[in-house]
Structure formats: structure tokens, C-alpha cells
C-alpha positions as CSV (number, residue, x, y, z in Angstrom):
1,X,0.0,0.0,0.0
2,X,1.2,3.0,-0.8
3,X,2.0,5.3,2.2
4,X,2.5,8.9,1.3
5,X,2.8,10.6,-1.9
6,X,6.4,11.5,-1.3
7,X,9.3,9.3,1.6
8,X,12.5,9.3,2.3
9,X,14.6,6.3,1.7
10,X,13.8,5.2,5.1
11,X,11.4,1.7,6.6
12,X,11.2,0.2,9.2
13,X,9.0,-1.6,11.9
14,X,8.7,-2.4,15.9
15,X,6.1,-4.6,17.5
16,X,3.2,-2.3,19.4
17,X,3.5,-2.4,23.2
18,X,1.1,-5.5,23.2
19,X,3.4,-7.6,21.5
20,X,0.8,-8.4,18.4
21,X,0.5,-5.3,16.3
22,X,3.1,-3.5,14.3
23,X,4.2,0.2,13.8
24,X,5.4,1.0,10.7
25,X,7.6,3.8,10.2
26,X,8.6,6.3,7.4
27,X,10.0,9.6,7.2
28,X,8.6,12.1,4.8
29,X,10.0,13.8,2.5
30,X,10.5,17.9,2.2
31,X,9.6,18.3,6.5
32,X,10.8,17.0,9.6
33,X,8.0,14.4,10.2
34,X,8.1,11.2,10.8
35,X,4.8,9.2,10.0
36,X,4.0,5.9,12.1
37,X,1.5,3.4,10.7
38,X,-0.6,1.1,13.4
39,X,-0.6,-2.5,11.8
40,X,-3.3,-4.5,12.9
41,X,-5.3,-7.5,11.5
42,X,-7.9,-5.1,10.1
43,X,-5.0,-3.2,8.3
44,X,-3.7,0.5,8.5
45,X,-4.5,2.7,10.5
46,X,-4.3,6.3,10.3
47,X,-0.6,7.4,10.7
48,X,0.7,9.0,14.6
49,X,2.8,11.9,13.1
50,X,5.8,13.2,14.9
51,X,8.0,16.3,14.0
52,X,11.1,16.3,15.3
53,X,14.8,16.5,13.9
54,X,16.4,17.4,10.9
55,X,14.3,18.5,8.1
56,X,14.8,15.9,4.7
57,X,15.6,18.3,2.4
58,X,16.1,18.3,-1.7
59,X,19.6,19.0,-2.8
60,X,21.5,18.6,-6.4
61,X,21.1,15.0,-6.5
62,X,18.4,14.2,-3.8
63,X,21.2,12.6,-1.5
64,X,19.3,13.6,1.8
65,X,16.5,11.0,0.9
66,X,19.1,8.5,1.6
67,X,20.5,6.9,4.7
68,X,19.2,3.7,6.7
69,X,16.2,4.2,9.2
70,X,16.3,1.8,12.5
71,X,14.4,0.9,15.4
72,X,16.2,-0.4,18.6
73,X,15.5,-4.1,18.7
74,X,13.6,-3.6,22.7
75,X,11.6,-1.1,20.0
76,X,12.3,2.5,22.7
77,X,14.7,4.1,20.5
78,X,15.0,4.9,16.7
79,X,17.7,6.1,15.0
80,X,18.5,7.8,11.3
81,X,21.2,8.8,8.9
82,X,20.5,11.6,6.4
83,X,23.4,11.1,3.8
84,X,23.3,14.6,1.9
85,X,24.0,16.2,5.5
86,X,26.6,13.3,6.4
87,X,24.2,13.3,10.2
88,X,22.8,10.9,12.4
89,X,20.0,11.3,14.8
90,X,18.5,8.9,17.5
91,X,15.6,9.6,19.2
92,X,12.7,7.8,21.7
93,X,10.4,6.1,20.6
94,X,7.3,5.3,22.3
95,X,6.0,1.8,21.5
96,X,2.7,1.8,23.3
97,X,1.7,5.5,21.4
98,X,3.8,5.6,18.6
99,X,5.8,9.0,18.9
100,X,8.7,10.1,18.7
101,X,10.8,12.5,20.4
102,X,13.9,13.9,22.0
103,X,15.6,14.1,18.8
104,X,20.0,13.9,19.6
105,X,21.4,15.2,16.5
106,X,25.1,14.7,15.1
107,X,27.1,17.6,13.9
108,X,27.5,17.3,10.1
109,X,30.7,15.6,10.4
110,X,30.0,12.0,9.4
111,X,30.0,12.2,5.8
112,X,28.4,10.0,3.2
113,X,25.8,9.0,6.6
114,X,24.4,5.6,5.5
115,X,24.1,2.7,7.0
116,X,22.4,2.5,10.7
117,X,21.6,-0.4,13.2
118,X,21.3,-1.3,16.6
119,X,23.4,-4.3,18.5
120,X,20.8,-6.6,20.2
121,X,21.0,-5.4,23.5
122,X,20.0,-1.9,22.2
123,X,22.8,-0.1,23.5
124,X,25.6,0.2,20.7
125,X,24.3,1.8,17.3
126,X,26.9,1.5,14.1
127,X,27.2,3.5,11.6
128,X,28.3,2.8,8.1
129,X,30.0,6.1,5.6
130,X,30.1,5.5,2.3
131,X,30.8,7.9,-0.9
132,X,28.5,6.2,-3.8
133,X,29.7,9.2,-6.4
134,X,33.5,7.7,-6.5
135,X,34.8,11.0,-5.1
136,X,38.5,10.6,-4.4
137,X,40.2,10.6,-2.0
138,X,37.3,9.3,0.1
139,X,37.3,6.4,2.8
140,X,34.7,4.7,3.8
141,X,34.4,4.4,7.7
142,X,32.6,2.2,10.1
143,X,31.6,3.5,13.2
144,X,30.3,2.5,17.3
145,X,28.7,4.9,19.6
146,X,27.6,3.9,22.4
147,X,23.8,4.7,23.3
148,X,24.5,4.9,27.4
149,X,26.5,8.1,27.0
150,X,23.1,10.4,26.2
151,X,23.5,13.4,24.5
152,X,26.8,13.2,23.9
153,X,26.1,9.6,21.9
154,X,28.0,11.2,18.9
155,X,30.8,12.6,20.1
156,X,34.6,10.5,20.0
157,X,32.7,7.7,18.3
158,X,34.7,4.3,17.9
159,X,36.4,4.4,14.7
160,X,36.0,0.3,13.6
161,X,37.7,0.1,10.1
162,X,38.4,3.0,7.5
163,X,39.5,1.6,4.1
164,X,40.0,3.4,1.1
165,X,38.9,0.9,-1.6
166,X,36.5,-1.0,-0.1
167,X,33.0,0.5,0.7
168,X,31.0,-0.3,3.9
169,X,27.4,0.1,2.6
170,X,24.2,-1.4,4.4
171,X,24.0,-2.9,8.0
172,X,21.6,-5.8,9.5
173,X,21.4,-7.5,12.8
174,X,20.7,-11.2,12.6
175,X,19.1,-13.5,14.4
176,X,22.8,-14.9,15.5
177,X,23.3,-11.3,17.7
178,X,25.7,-10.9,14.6
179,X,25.6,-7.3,12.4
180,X,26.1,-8.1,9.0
181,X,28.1,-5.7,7.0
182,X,27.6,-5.1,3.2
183,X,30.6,-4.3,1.6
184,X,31.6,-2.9,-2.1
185,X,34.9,-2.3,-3.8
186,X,35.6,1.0,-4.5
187,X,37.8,1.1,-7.7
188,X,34.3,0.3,-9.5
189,X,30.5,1.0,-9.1
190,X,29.1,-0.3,-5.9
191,X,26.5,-2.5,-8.1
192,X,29.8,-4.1,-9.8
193,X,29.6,-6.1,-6.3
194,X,32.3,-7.8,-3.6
195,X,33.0,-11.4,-2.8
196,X,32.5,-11.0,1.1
197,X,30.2,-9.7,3.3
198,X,31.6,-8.1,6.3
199,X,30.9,-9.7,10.3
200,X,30.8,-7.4,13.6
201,X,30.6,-10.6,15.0
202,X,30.2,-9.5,19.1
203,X,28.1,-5.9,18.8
204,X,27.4,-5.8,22.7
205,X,31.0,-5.0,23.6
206,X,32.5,-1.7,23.3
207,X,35.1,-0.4,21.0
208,X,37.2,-3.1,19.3
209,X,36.2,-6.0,21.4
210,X,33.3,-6.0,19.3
211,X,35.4,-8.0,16.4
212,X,34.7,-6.4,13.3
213,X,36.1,-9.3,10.7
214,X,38.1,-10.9,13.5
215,X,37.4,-14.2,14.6
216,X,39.9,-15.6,17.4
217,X,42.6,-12.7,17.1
218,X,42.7,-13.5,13.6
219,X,41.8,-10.1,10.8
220,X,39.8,-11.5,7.5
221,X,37.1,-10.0,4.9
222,X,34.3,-11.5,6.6
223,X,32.4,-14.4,5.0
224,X,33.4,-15.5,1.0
225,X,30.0,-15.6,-0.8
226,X,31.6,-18.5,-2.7
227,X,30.9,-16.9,-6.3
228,X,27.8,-14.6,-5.0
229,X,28.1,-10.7,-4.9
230,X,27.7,-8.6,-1.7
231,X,26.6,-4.4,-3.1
232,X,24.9,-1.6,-1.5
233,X,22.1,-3.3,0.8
234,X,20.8,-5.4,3.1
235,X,16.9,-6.1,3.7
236,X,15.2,-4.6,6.0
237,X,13.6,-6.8,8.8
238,X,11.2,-6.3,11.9
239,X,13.7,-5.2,14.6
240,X,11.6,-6.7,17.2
241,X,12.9,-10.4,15.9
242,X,16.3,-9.5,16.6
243,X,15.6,-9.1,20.7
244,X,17.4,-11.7,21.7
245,X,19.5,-12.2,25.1
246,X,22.4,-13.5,25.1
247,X,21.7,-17.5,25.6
248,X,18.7,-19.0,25.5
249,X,17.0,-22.7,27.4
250,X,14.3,-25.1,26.2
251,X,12.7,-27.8,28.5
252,X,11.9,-25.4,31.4
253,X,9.0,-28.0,32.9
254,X,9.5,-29.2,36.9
255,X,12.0,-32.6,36.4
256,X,12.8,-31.5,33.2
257,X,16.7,-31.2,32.3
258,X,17.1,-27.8,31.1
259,X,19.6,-27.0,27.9
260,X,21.1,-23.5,27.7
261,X,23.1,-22.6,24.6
262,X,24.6,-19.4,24.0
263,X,23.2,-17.2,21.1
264,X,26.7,-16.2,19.9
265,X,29.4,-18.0,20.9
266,X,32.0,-16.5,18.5
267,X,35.5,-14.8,20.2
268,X,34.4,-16.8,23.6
269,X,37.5,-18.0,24.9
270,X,35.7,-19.5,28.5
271,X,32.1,-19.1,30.1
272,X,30.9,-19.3,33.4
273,X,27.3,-19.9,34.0
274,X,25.4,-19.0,37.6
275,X,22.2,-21.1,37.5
276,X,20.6,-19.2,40.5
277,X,20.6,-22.1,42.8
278,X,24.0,-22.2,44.1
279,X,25.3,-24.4,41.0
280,X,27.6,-23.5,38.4
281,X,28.7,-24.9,34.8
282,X,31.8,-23.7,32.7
283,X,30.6,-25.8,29.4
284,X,29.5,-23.6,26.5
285,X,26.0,-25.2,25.9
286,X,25.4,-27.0,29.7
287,X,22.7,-28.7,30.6
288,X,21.1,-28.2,34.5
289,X,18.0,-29.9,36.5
290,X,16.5,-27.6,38.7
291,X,15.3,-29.0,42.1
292,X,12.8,-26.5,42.3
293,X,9.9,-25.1,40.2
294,X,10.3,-21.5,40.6
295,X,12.0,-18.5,39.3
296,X,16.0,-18.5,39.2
297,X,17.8,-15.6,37.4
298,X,20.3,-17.6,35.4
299,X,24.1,-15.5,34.5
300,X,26.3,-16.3,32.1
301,X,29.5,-14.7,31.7
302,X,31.6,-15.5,28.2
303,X,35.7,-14.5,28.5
304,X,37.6,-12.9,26.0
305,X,41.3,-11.6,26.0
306,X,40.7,-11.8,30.0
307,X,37.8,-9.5,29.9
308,X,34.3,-10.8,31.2
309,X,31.0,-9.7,29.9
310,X,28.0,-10.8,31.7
311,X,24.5,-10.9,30.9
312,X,21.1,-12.4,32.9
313,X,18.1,-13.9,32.0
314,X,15.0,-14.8,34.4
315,X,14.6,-18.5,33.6
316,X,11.3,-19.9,34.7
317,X,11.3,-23.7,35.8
318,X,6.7,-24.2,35.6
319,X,4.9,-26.8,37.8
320,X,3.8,-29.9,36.3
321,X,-0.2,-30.1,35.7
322,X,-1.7,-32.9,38.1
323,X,-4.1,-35.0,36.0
324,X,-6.2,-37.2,38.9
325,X,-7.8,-40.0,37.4
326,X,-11.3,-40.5,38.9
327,X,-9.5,-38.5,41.6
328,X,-6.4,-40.5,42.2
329,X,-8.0,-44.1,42.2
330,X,-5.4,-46.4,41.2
331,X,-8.1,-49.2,40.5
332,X,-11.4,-49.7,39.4
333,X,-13.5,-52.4,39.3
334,X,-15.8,-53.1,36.3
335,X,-19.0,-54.4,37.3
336,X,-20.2,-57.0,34.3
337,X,-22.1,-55.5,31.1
338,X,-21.3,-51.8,32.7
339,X,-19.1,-48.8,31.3
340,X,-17.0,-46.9,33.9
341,X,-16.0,-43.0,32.7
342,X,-12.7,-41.9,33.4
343,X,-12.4,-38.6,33.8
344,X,-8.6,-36.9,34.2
345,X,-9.8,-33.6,35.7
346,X,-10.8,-29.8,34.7
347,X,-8.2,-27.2,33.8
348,X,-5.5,-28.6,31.4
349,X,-4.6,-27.1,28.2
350,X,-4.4,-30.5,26.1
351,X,-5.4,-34.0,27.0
352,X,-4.3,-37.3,25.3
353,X,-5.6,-41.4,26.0
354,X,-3.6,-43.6,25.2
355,X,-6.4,-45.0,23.1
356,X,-6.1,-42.0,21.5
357,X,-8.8,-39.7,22.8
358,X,-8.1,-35.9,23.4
359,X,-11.1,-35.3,25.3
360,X,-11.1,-34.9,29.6
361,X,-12.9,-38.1,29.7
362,X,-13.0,-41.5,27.7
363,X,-15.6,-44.6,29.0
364,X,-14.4,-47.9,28.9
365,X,-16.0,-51.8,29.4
366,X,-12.7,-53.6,28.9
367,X,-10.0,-54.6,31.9
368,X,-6.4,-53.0,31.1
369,X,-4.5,-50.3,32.1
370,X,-5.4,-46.7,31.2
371,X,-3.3,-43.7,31.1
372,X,-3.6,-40.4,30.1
373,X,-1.1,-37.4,29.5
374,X,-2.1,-33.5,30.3
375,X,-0.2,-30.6,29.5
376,X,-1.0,-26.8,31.1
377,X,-0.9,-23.3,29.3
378,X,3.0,-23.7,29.5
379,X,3.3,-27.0,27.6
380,X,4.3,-28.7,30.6
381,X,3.2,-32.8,31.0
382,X,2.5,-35.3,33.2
383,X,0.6,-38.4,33.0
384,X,-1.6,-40.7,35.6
385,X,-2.3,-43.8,35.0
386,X,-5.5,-46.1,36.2
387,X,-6.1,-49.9,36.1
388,X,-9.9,-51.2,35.4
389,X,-10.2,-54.7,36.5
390,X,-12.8,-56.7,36.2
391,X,-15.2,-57.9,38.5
392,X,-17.4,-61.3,38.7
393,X,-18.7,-63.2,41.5
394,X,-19.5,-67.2,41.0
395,X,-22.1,-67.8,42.3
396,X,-23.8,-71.6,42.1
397,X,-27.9,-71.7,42.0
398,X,-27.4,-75.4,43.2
399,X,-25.4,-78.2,45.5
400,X,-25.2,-81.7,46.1
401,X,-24.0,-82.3,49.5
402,X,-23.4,-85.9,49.2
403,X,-21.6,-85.5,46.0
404,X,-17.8,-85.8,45.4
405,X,-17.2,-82.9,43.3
406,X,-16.9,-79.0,43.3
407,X,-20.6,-78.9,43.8
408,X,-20.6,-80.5,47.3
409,X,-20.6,-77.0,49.3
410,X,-22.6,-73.9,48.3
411,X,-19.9,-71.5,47.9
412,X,-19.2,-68.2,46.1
413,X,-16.3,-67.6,44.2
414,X,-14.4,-64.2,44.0
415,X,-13.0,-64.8,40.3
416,X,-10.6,-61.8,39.9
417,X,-10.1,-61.5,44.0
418,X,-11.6,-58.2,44.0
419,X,-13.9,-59.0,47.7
420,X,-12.1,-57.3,50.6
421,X,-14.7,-57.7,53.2
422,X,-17.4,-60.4,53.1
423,X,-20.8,-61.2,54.7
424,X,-23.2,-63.9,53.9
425,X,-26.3,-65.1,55.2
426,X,-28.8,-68.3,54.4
427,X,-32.2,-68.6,55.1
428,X,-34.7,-71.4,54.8
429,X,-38.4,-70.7,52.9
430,X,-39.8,-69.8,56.8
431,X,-36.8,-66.8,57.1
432,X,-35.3,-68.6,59.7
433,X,-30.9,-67.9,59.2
434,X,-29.3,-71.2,58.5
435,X,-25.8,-70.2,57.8
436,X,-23.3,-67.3,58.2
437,X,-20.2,-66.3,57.4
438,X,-17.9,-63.5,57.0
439,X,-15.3,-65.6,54.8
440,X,-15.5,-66.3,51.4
441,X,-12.9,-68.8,51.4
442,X,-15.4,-71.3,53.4
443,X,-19.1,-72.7,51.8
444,X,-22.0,-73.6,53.4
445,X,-21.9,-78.0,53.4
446,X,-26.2,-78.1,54.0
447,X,-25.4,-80.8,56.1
448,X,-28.6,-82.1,58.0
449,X,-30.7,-80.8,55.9
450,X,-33.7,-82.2,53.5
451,X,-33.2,-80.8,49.5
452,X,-35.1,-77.7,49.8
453,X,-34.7,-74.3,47.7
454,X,-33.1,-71.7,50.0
455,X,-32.7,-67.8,50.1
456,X,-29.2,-66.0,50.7
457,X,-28.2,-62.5,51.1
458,X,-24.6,-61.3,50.4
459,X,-22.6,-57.9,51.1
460,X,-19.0,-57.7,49.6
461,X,-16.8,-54.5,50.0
462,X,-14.0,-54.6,46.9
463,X,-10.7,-53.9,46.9
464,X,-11.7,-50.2,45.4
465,X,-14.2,-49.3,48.6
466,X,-17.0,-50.1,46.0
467,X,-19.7,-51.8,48.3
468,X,-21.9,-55.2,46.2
469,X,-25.1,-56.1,48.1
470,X,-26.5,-59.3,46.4
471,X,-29.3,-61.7,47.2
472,X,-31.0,-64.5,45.3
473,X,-31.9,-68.6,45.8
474,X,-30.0,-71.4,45.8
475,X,-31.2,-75.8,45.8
476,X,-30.1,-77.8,47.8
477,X,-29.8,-81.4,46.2
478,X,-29.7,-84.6,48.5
């Protein structure tokens, strides 16, 4: 979509405040103001316009349209170079509103202003001077200021590399905490291309330490393109991406092993990591169980040339969910021709059977083992498990005392030992008791007594609490 009738050279973008819309901003051209665009799912909104600054101006050859436009990666700063006026500004930028102010000028000593960007922590900016007309004698500079030193950001800058034939053109953070440099030779037309592209390889440290195209004490021209072209630019991205700390961890989940790795571990001659909880590591990707689940601000310090540089991170190690099936049973008991639910509890982000169910609760009229794994809003997991086993009670509807068999005793088997506590009674067709027992190991013989049809009454407690009441007739054969 087309912005304004009429920009500078100059894009770029910065999450919103809330972390899901975008501000995109331009710089128009002919005034001082800067227009930022709202990008939301329903589009464009209208533009929050700030004037502050240095006017964009026309000249001979409209070279004050060119010149890189930033944002800090943490999105609160912003910063410009205007390459007709060989200036820089940076200025604040307000993420939750949109404007922009308190506008720190250069004097217009940096000539040929044009490439700008932020090191990852947001407190180095580089600059890049380049002379694109093939005015001699010229040299191309790379600069570091530092943005901690305020207003006076721009004054005794770090000189990184001036050359003379080769050109340093656009600049680019990457996702590696690396500022990618692109680089042209000078003898020709920066179109005509260069076989490297030029690395700051460390942009958090101050002054040289920050390892423009030096790699373990050793100088080179960066990285060969192996038969590509490096020339003027590099694309623009959303700054926002490029927020990164300095090491990052995966598998933060109570009982989890944690793995840390370092985001750039280039010109790290030893690390020492601080875990929080009075534990320590001095590998350069280490690996660490927490004991706890709570909050634990992790350090990591990386050497080089005997000088430490230390950065933090709050690492947070997340309780486990606590699925309860059927509210911690460990067993149930499945009556015959019945279906027990299971139910693994309320609350939990995701929920997976391991008959394949995703639902909170499966039913079931089968014996086995069930289990089920739950994870919560922080992808954490933990599974329960539950065992259905089936219940039967044998129970005879006949005897023959005076036989030799199985069927001399009235007695009632517990098949898959489920009975606990037992109580049985026998009554004859008048409701007088005959026999009683509280043990369902022992039957009733019917000893001295005539063949009849009797009545019983049963109560059995299972293994689960579950009580089984029970009552029916049995014949007595003689």
C-alpha cells in the first residue's frame, strides 16, 4: 500500500507495546515528520505523526533522501542517517503511542551517513559512511557509539575500520546477535559487487572487542560468498525479531533437564554460568536440573582476551499439571455388562488417552491399564495412569451335599479376587438364618438338611471401597 505521496529512503517496523501489532515507520519527504503506521489484522490505521529533527531536504542529486532508518530491537529508540548532510539522529520512541521525540542530532561531520543499526541489546548503534559518487580521495568508515552516553552519543565515536577501496554500505542484525556488514569495492560501481560480506561478529562489547572481521585474534574480509556478490544493501527486517539475550534454554517443565546454549558463541575463549541455585557450569551449551519449580535468574559470563561480559536472564522452571484420574484411584472395578467414565480432571490445556482420545474423559468396558497425559498453558506434561479390572462373583444356584465334586458346598467364588470384606447369610423358605459367614474362602456343606430351595443374602466390600449387596436362591440337592 502506498504510504505517502512522497518518503525518504527510510522503513522500518517495531512490535506495538502489546506484543501483536506493528508500527510502521517512514519519514517524509521535504519536512521533519516522521509518520507511524498502526498494523493490525484489520490493516492501516491512520498514521501518529511526529515532528522532530532534521528536516529531509532536496539537494542537487536528492542525496538527503538516503541513509538507513532503525528501530532499537527492545523497540524504545530509533535512529537515522541523512546522507546529503553526512548526520545521524537517534531519538525515543514510544512503542505503546507511537511517537517520537527527544531528537539527539550529530554535527554534520559523518560524511556519506548511510548505514544504521542497533546491536541486540540496544545499547551500541553503528554506523556505516560511504561515498556512492567515487569521489577521491574518500574512505569509507565504520563507526560504534555507544547509546548509554546520552547526549553526547556522537561525540569521539569508535572508529572500527576505515579503508579506502572498499566501501561499507548497508548494515543488518541477525538473528545470531551478529551485524552483517555489506561491503563494495571502490575502484568500480558499488552495483559491480564484492566477494564477502563483512561480520561485527560480538556488537554488545564496546570499542574493538566487538570483532569487526576478527574471529579468534585472527583479521579477515568477513564471509566468502563463494561466487555470490555482496553491493549496496541489506533487507530490511522487523527489529523486534532480533531481541534476543544473550543464551537462550528449552525444556523449562519441573524434572525436566534444562539445555542453555549461547546465542553467539564467536571470540568466547571461556564461560561461566550461575544457575541461581547455588550451582555453576563452565561448558558452553550445559545442561542443568533444577530442584525447584520456581523463578531462578540464570548468568552467564563469556571471556575474552581476559575481559568478562556478563549478561542475565529470568529462567522460569513451571509446575507440572496434576491430572487425577477419577481422583487419584489407582483401581477400578468393572461391574459386568457396565461402562465406567474416566475422567482426568478440569483445567488442562491439552489432554491425550492412550487410546487415542483428546477429550477430559473416555468410557471404557474392557479390563487394562489406562493412562492419560495432560499438559497446562505452559506446555508442561504429566501423566496418571489407572487400572480397570474386572469384577465377577461365581455364584452356584445349586449343591449336592453328598456328591464328590466341586458342587458338594454352596460356595461363592471371588473370580478376579476383588472382595475385601465379606458377609453372607442363608435362610430357609420360613426366614429362619441357616448359615453365616464372613469368609468367602469357606461354603455352606447343607449338612442335616432335607433338599429344599433356599434364600441368601450377600454384602461384599472390593478392593476399590465399592460396596456389592447381592441376594438370590439357591437348591439344595440330597
Amino acid at each position: 500500500m502506498p504510504l505517502l505521496p512522497s518518503i525518504s529512503e527510510k522503513i522500518t517496523a517495531i512490535k506495538h507495546e502489546n506484543g501483536k501489532d506493528f508500527w510502521i515507520i517512514v519519514h517524509e519527504w521535504g519536512s521533519k515528520k516522521f509518520f507511524v503506521y498502526l498494523l493490525t489484522e484489520d490493516g492501516l490505521e491512520q498514521p501518529v505523526i511526529s515532528e522532530t529533527g532534521t528536516e529531509h531536504t532536496e539537494d542537487n542529486f536528492n542525496n538527503n533522501a538516503i541513509g538507513y532508518l532503525k528501530a532499537s530491537p527492545d523497540g524504545c529508540r530509533l535512529a537515522q542517517a541523512i546522507y546529503g548532510k553526512g548526520i545521524i539522529e537517534l531519538f525515543d520512541f514510544n512503542k505503546a503511542t507511537g511517537e517520537i521525540t527527544n531528537a539527539i542530532t550529530s554535527n554534520p561531520v559523518f560524511t556519506g551517513a548511510y548505514g544504521i543499526e542497533f546491536s541486540s541489546d540496544s545499547k551500541m548503534l553503528y554506523l556505516s559512511t560511504n561515498d556512492f559518487v567515487l569521489q577521491f580521495p574518500f574512505n569509507s568508515i565504520l563507526y560504534q557509539f555507544n547509546t548509554d552516553n546520552g547526549s553526547s552519543v556522537f561525540d569521539n565515536p569508535t572508529v572500527l575500520a576505515s579503508d579506502s577501496i572498499i566501501d561499507y554500505l548497508g548494515l543488518q542484525l541477525a538473528a545470531d546477535g551478529k551485524i552483517y556488514v555489506a561491503t563494495s569495492i571502490r575502484e568500480h560501481l558499488p552495483l559491480d559487487g564484492y566477494d564477502y560480506i563483512g561480520v561485527i561478529n560480538n556488537p554488545t562489547r564496546i570499542g574493538s572487542t566487538c570483532n569487526f572481521n576478527n574471529i579468534n585474534h585472527q583479521s579477515n574480509n568477513g564471509i566468502f560468498l563463494n561466487g555470490g556478490k555482496c553491493r549496496i544493501g541489506l533487507p530490511s527486517f522487523v527489529q523486534s525479531y532480533f531481541y534476543i539475550p544473550k543464551f537462550t534454554y528449552i525444556s523449562n517443565c519441573f524434572n525436566d533437564t534444562t539445555q542453555f546454549n549461547m546465542v553467539n558463541n564467536t571470540n568466547v575463549d571461556a564461560v561461566f554460568w550461575d544457575f541461581g541455585d547455588s550451582t555453576s557450569s563452565t561448558e558452553i551449551n550445559p545442561y542443568h536440573r533444577f530442584r525447584q519449580a520456581k523463578d531462578y535468574y540464570v548468568k552467564l559470563t563469556d571471556y575474552y582476551n581476559g575481559i568478562g561480559y556478563t549478561d542475565s536472564l529470568l529462567v522460569i522452571i513451571n509446575n507440572l499439571p496434576k491430572p487425577s484420574i477419577n481422583n487419584g484411584k489407582d483401581t477400578l472395578i468393572l461391574l459386568p455388562n457396565s461402562i465406567i467414565t474416566l475422567d482426568a480432571g478440569v483445567g488442562f490445556k491439552d489432554y491425550l488417552w492412550n487410546n487415542g482420545s483428546t477429550n477430559q474423559t473416555i468410557q471404557v468396558n474392557n479390563e487394562g491399564l489406562y493412562y492419560v497425559t495432560v499438559s497446562n498453558e505452559n506446555c508442561c506434561e504429566k501423566t496418571d495412569s489407572i487400572y480397570v479390572q474386572r469384577f465377577e462373583l461365581i455364584i452356584p444356584s445349586a449343591f449336592v451335599p453328598k456328591s464328590s465334586g466341586k458342587d458338594r458346598e454352596f460356595k461363592v467364588i471371588d473370580f478376579y479376587h476383588n472382595v475385601k470384606d465379606f458377609k453372607i447369610s442363608i435362610f430357609n423358605r420360613l426366614g429362619k438364618l441357616v448359615y453365616k459367614s464372613d469368609d468367602i474362602t469357606k461354603g455352606w456343606d447343607g449338612n442335616n438338611y432335607a433338599s429344599d430351595v433356599f434364600y441368601y443374602k450377600l454384602t461384599a466390600i472390593l478392593s476399590n471401597g465399592q460396596e456389592i449387596n447381592k441376594d438370590g436362591n439357591i437348591t439344595l440337592i440330597n
